[in-house]
ROLO-218799 format. One record per residue (C-alpha): residue in one letter; x, y, z. Coordinates in steps of 0.05 Angstrom, whole numbers, padded with zeros to 5 digits, always signed. Example, Ala and Ser with C-alpha at 12.3 -4.5 7.8 and 13.67 -1.06 7.14 Angstrom:
<gutis>
A+00246-00090+00156
S+00273-00021+00143
</gutis>
This chain:
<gutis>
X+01821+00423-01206
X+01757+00448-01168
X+01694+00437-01201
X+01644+00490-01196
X+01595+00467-01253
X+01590+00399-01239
X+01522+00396-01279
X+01563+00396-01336
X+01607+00341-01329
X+01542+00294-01313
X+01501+00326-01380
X+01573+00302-01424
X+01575+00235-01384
X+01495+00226-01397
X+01487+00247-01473
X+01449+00209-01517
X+01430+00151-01460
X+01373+00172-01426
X+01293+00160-01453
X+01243+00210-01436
X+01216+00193-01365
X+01152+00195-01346
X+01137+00197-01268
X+01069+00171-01279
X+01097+00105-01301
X+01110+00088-01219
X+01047+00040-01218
X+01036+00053-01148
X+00961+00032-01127
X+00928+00092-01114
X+00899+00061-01048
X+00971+00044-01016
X+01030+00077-00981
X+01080+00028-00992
X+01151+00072-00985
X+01161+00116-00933
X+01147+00184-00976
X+01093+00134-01020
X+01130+00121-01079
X+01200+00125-01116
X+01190+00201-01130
X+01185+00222-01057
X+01123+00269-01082
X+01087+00242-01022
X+01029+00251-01058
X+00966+00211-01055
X+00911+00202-01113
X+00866+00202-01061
X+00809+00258-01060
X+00756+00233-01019
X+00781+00286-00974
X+00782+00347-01007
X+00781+00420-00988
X+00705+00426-00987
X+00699+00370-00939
X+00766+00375-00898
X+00733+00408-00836
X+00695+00354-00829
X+00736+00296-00815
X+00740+00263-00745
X+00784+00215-00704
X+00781+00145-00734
X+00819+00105-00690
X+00883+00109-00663
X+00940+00072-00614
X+00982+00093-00567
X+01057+00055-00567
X+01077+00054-00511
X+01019+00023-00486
X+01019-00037-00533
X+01099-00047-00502
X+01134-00016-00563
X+01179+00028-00523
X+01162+00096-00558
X+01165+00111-00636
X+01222+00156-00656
X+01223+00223-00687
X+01206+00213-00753
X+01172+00151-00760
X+01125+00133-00810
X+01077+00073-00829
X+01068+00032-00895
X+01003+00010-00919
X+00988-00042-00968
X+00928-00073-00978
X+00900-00036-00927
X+00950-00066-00872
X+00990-00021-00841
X+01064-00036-00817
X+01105+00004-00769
X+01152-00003-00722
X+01154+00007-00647
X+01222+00006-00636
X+01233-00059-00602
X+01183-00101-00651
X+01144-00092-00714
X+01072-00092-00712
X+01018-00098-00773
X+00953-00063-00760
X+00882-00062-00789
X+00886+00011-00827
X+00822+00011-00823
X+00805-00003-00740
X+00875-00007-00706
X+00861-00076-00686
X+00930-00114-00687
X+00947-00172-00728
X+01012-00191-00715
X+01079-00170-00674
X+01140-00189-00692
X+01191-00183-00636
X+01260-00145-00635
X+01306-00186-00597
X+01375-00160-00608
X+01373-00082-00632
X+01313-00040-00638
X+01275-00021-00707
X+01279+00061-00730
X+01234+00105-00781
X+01206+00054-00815
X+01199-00011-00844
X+01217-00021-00913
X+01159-00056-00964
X+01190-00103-01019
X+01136-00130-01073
X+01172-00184-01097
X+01198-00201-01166
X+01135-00252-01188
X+01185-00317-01165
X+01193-00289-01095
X+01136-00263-01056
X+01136-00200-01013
X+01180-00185-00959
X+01191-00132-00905
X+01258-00112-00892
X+01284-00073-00831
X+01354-00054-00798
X+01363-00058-00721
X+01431-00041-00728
X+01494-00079-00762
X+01435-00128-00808
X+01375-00128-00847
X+01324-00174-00841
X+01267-00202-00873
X+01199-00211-00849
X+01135-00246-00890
X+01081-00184-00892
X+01030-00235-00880
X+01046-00263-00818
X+01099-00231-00784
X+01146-00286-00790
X+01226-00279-00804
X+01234-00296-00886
X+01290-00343-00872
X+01293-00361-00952
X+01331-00283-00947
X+01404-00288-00931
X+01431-00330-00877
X+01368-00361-00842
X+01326-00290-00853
X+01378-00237-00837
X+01451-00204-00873
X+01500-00175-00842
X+01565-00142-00857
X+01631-00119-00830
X+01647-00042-00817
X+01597+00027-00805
X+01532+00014-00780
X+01468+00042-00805
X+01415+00043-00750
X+01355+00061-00805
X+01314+00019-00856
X+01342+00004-00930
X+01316+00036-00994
X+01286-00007-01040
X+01288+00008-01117
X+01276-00058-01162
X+01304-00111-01133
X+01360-00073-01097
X+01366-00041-01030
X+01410+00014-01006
X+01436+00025-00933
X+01475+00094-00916
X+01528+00097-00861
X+01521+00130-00796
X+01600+00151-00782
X+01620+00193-00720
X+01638+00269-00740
X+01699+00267-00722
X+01769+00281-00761
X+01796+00204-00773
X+01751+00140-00780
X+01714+00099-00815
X+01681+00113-00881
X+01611+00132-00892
X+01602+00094-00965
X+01525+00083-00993
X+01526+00005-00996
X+01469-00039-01030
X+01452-00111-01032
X+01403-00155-01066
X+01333-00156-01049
X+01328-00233-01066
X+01379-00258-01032
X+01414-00216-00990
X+01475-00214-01023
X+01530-00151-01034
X+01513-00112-01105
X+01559-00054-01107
X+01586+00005-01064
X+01596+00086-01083
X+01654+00109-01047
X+01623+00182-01022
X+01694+00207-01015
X+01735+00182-01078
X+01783+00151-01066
X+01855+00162-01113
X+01851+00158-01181
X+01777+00162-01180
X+01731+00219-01204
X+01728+00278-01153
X+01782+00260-01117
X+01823+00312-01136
X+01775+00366-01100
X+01811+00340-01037
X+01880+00371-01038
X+01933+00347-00984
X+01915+00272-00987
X+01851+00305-00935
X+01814+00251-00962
X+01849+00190-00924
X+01822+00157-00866
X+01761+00212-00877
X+01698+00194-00842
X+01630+00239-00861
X+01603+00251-00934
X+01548+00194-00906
X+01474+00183-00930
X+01452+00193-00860
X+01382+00197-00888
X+01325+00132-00881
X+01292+00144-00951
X+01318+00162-01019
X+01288+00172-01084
X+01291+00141-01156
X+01272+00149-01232
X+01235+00084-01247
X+01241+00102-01321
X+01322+00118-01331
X+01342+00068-01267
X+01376+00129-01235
X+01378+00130-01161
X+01394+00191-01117
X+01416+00203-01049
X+01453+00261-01017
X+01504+00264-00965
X+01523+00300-00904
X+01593+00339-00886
X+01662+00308-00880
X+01673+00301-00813
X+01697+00335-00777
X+01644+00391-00773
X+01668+00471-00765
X+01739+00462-00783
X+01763+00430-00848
X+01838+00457-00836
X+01853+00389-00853
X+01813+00371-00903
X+01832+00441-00961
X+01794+00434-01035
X+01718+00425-01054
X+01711+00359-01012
X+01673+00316-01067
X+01617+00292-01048
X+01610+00325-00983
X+01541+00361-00985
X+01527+00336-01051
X+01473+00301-01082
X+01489+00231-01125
X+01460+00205-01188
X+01484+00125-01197
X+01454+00067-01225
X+01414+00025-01181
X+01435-00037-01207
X+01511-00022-01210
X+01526+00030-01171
X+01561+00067-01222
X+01569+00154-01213
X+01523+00190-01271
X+01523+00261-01240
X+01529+00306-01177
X+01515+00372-01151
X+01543+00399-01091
X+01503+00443-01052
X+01564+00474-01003
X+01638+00474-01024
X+01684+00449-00962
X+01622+00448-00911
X+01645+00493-00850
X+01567+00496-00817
X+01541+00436-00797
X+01488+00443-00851
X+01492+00368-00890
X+01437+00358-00937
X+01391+00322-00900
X+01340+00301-00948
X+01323+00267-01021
X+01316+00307-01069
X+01229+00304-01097
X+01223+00285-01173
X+01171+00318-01204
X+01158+00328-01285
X+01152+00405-01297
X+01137+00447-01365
X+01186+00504-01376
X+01167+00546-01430
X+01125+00499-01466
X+01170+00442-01459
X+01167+00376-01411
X+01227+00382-01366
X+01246+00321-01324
X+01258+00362-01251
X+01272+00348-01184
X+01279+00394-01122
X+01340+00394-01072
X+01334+00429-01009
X+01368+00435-00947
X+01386+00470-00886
X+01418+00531-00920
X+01344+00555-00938
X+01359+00542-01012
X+01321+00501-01069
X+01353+00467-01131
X+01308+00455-01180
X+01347+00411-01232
X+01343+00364-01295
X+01330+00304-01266
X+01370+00266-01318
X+01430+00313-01328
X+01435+00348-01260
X+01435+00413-01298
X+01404+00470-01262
X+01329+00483-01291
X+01322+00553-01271
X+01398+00586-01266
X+01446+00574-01206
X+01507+00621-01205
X+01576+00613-01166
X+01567+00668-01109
X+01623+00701-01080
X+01618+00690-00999
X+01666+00719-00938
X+01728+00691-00914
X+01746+00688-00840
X+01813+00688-00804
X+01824+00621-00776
X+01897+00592-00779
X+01904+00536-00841
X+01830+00535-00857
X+01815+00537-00933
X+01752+00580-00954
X+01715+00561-01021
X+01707+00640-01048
X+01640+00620-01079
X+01585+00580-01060
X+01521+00561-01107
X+01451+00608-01101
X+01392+00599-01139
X+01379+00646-01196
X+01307+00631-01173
X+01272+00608-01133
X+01294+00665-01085
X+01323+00646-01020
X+01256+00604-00976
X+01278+00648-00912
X+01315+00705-00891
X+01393+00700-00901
X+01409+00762-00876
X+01411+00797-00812
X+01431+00875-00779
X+01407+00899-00694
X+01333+00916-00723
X+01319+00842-00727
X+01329+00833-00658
X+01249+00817-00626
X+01216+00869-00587
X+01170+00866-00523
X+01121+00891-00563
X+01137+00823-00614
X+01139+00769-00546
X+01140+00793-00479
X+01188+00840-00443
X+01237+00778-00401
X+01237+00755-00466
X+01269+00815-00511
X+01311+00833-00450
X+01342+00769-00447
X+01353+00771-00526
X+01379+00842-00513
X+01420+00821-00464
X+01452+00765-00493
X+01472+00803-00557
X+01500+00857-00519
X+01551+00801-00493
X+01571+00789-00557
X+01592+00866-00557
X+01523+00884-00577
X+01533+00862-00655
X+01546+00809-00707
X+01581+00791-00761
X+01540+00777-00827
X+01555+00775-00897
X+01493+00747-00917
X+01494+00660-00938
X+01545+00625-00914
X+01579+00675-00868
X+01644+00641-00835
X+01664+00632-00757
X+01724+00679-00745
X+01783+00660-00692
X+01769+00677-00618
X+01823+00663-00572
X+01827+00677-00501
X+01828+00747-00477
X+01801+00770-00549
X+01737+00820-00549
X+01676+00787-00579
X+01668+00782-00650
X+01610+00727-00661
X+01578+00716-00731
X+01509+00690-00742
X+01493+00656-00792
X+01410+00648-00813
X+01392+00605-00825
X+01413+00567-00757
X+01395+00489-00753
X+01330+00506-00801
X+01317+00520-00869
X+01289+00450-00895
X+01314+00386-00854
X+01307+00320-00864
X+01222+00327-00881
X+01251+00355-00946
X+01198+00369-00997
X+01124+00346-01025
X+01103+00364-01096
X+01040+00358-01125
X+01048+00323-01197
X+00985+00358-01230
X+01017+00432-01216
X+01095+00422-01211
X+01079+00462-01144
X+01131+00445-01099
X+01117+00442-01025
X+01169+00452-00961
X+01174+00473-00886
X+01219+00517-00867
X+01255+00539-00802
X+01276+00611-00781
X+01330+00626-00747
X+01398+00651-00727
X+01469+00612-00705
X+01522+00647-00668
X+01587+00636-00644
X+01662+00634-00663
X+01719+00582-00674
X+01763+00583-00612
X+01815+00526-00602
X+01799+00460-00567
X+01809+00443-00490
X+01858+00383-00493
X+01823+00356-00443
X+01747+00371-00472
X+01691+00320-00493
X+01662+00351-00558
X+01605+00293-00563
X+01614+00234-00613
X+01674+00219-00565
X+01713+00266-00591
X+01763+00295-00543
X+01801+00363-00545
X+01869+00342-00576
X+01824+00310-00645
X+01829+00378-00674
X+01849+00443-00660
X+01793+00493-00671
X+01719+00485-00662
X+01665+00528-00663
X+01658+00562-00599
X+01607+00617-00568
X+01600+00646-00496
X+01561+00577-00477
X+01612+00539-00502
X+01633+00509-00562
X+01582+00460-00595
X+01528+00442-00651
X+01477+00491-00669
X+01489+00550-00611
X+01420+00587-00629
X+01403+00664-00626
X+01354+00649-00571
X+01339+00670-00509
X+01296+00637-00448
X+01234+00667-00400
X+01192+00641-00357
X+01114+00632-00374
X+01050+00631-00322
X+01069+00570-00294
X+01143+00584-00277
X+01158+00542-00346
X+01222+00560-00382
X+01209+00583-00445
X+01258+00588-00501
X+01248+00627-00576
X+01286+00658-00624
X+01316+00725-00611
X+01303+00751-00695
X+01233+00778-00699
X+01184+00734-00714
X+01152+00697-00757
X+01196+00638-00737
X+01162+00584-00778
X+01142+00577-00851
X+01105+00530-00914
X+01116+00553-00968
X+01092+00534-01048
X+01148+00534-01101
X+01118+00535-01175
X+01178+00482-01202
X+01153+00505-01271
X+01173+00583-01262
X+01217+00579-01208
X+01175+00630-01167
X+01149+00621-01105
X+01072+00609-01110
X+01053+00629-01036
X+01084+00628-00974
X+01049+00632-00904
X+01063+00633-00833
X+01069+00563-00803
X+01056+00548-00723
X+01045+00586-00667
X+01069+00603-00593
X+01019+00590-00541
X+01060+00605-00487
X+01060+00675-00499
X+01003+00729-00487
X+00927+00729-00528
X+00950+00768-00580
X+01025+00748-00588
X+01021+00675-00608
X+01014+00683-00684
X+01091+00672-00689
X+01109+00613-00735
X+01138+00558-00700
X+01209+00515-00704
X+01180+00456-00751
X+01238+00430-00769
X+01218+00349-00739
X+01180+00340-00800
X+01151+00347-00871
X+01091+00349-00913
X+01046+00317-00964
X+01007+00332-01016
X+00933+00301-01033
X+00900+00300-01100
X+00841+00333-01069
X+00883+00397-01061
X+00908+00391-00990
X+00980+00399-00956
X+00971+00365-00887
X+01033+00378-00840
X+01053+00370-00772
X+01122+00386-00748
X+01113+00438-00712
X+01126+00453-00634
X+01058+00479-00617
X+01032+00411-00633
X+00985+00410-00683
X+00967+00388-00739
X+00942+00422-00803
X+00912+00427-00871
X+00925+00478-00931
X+00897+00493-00982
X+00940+00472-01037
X+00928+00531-01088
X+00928+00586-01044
X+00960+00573-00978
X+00905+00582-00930
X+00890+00534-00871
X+00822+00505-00883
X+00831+00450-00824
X+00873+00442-00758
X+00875+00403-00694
X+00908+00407-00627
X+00943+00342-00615
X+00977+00322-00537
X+01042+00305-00581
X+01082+00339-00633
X+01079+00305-00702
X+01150+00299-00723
X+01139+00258-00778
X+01111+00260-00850
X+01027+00251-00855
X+01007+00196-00901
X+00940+00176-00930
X+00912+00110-00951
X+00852+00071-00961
X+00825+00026-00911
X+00791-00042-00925
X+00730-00009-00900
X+00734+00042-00966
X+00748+00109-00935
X+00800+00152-00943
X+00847+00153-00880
X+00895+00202-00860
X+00952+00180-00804
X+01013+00214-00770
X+01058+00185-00716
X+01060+00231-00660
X+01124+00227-00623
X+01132+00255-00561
X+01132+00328-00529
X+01079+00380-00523
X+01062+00445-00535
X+01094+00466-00475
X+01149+00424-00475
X+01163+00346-00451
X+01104+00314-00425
X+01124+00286-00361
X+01096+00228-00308
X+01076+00227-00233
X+01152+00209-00223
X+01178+00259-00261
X+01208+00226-00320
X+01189+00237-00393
X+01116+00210-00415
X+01119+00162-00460
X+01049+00160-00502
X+01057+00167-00570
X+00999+00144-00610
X+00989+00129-00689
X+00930+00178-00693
X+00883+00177-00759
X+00824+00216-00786
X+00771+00203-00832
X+00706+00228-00857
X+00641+00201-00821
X+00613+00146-00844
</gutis>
């Protein structure tokens, strides 16, 4: 059996038990950033209008801190505070530190002495019995920390701290009620351990339930594995560090990545439930309500990196619960919320077929009826750049480089398969666009008050073939040659995410490298949820290191995300040029930006202080404009600084 509408399954499983769910209902104080993307709906949208798009331009530097400098060890990619109360909490990789939102000024550090602390930090407020707690993960536990004073919550678990046998999860649990949810971070690789979405109690630490991402027999969905490809199957894992929930209905989502391993699924024939796929269970049980799978039998690398954003909609007169799934095949779901059933049409596609021995092709993969596809899918020689787009090194080098590859590609448009190259064959690459873009893990903002749907997307192209493994190769995750027999391979090698790009040298003997498809390269774009049509879409980032007149390019952004302000902004980072800036929410123009000396690959956030004002914060992480940011010795700088903006007083 292969299911292709999967929507309908969930809608027969679902009749008749779901109220009407309100969004508005998440009683989130309007002053506080207490979840990672600020509440359950992952809108990452604050009430907050103090800054508005009148008075944008004339915000200023508040405070901020840099990490390193205050002994953190650096902040990775990705990280992003909470605020309650005005506090702010965020870790620094090896401790935890609470902060005056308001001045900076420290209150307390909590010190990481076995692991190190990654994204976030995760805000529990308690049940009324049991007061607040902060959770985090440095690896193979979760403890628990009071907010006030920094001090392990040893009434939690054993002494302050759970831990449990099996896959690690190096990221902070999701809270929803009074459970939370870890993921599984399993090696892509053919055989190992599971990647199952696992939760325990928030009050005392103890085991609630587990969802077995691949079924296991006799279970629902197993039977899109064929061959028994779904023992001893690692993959299918919530990789991702914050999910998203219905408070109303109690459904919880999170989506998965690919089975392992990634390129070839010889090994692994059928559907491969719940590869790719986003979940629907109940929080407090666990138990499956729907699915929808993004990518039959995953043979890209592409996962589904981030939550899906729940946003109510009005379709034809009528409130729809919605959410929006995106992902790094450039697409956008816009579903029912409560069913899984596709709000504005999504047909079965038929897609190519390639040549390599025992794989198993899906001959259809899901498309949008709307909203079109966020970036180009498709690709012929005219979209190779010109000097006259970048510079001439640069357009030789992309010339140059597909005239290796016999001076053409293979594309049939989405999800174009990786054809057999063996030695002594000619060429015969594909490319795929879009490459390791589309939307990653920033996924999407929405604005509540529209049902406008915000998202950054990535342009691109992937290249390369499936050729069979060296026996005696690494392939990273410790994966020799003789785990598998075919990878995908290029003329670089075989390996993750071989770009269409091409490298030149700037002013300062630099080495610069950019895509070899004509630009733009970078993307945000505004999704009206309630039509399905896209609302505006406008180039995002720039090049500086080419030529006065060359740098309006778009930029890879694909380190971060957005949010959305009720004063009718979209502040975003993420991209490489290193800035960060404002749109206006209606219309897509930038009414504010700033040059930063790092790259914000995280999510902005807003709050308000204790002082009253409206702040706005980012994490910037590392790497520059131009590249790494390096010391007097050489090695990478390590001054990432919690950087926030407010109006004058």
């Amino acid at each position: 059996m292969r299911l292709r509408i999967a929507t309908t399954i969930g809608a027969a499983l679902l009749a008749g038990t779901f109220i009407s769910s309100a969004l508005a209902q998440d009683t989130t104080p309007d002053a506080d950033w207490p979840l990672y993307a600020r509440d359950h709906s992952g809108q990452r949208y604050s009430p907050l209008a103090d800054i508005n798009r009148d008075n944008v331009n004339q915000i200023e530097r508040a405070w901020s801190m840099p990490i390193s400098a205050n002994g953190g060890g650096g902040a990775m990619a990705g990280t992003v505070p909470v605020v309650i109360d005005g506090i702010m909490y965020l870790p620094i990789t090896g401790a935890i530190v609470a902060l005056d939102g308001a001045t900076g000024r420290h209150i307390w550090r909590h010190e990481i002495t076995d692991g190190l602390a990654r994204r976030a930090v995760t805000y529990w407020p308690g049940d009324g019995a049991i007061g607040p707690r902060l959770f985090y993960n440095p690896g193979n536990s979760i403890v628990a920390l009071n907010p006030q004073t920094g001090e392990v919550d040893t009434s939690f678990g054993n002494n302050g701290e759970i831990t449990w046998e099996g896959t690690r999860y190096n990221y902070p649990p999701s809270v929803f009620h009074n459970v939370l949810v870890i993921g599984a971070q399993t090696p892509e690789i053919p055989e190992g351990d599971d990647g199952d979405t696992r939760a325990f109690d928030a009050r005392t630490g103890e085991f609630r339930w587990a969802f077995n991402t691949i079924p296991h027999e006799g279970e629902f969905g197993n039977d899109t594995w064929l061959d028994d490809g779904w023992r001893n199957r690692p993959g299918a894992n919530m990789w991702i560090w914050y999910t998203t929930a219905d408070v109303e209905t109690g459904l919880f989502y999170f989506t998965l990545g690919s089975p392992g391993p990634n390129y070839y699924g010889g090994d692994r024939p059928g559907d491969n439930l719940f590869g790719n796929s986003l979940v629907a269970v109940d929080i407090e049980t666990g138990e499956y309500r729907w699915h929808f799978q993004a990518i039959h039998h995953e043979l890209w690398d592409w996962d589904l990196p981030a939550p899906p954003v729940l946003v109510d909609l009005t379709v034809e007169g009528e409130r729809v619960p919605g959410l929006a799934l995106t992902g790094k095949n450039g697409l956008m779901y816009i579903l029912n919320r409560e069913t899984g059933e596709p709000i504005h049409g999504v047909n079965e596609h038929f897609v190519a077929a390639a040549n390599v021995p025992g794989e198993w092709y899906s001959p259809t993969q899901p498309i949008p009826v709307r909203p079109e596809p966020l970036q180009r899918m498709w690709w012929d020689p005219s979209d190779v750049v010109t000097a006259e787009d970048t510079n001439a090194e640069h357009a030789a080098a992309c010339r140059a480089l597909l005239d290796s590859y016999g001076g053409t590609f293979f594309n049939s448009g989405p999800f174009t398969p990786f054809f057999l190259h063996e030695e002594g064959d000619p060429p015969r690459a594909s490319i795929n666009m879009p490459h390791n873009g589309g939307s990653v893990w920033g996924g999407s903002a929405a604005d509540p008050t529209t049902g406008y749907i915000f998202v950054n997307i990535t342009e691109g192209g992937s290249i390369g073939w499936i050729e069979p493994r060296d026996p005696e190769g690494n392939y990273g995750n410790g994966t020799q040659g003789s785990w598998q027999p075919y990878d995908r391979g290029s003329l670089i090698g075989p390996g993750a995410y071989s770009g269409f790009n091409a490298s030149f040298k700037d002013d300062e003997g630099r080495n610069v490298s950019l895509p070899c498809i004509r630009p733009p390269w970078g993307h945000m774009v505004a999704v009206n949820g309630n039509t399905g049509e896209i609302a505006w879409k406008v180039q995002l980032g720039t090049t500086p290191q080419l030529a006065e007149g060359k740098r309006e390019t778009g930029a890879n952004n694909s380190a971060g995300g957005a949010m959305a302000t009720a004063g009718g902004l979209v502040f975003i980072g993420a991209t490489s040029d290193a800035r960060l800036r404002a749109f206006d929410s209606a219309t897509g123009e930038i009414v504010w930006e700033e040059q930063l000396d790092y790259t914000v690959n995280s999510i902005p956030m807003s709050y308000r202080g204790a002082d009253g004002r409206q702040y706005i914060a980012v994490v910037a992480t590392g790497g520059t404009a131009y590249g790494t940011l390096r010391g007097p010795d050489g090695q990478p700088a390590n001054n990432e600084s919690v950087i926030t903006w407010a109006l004058p007083e």
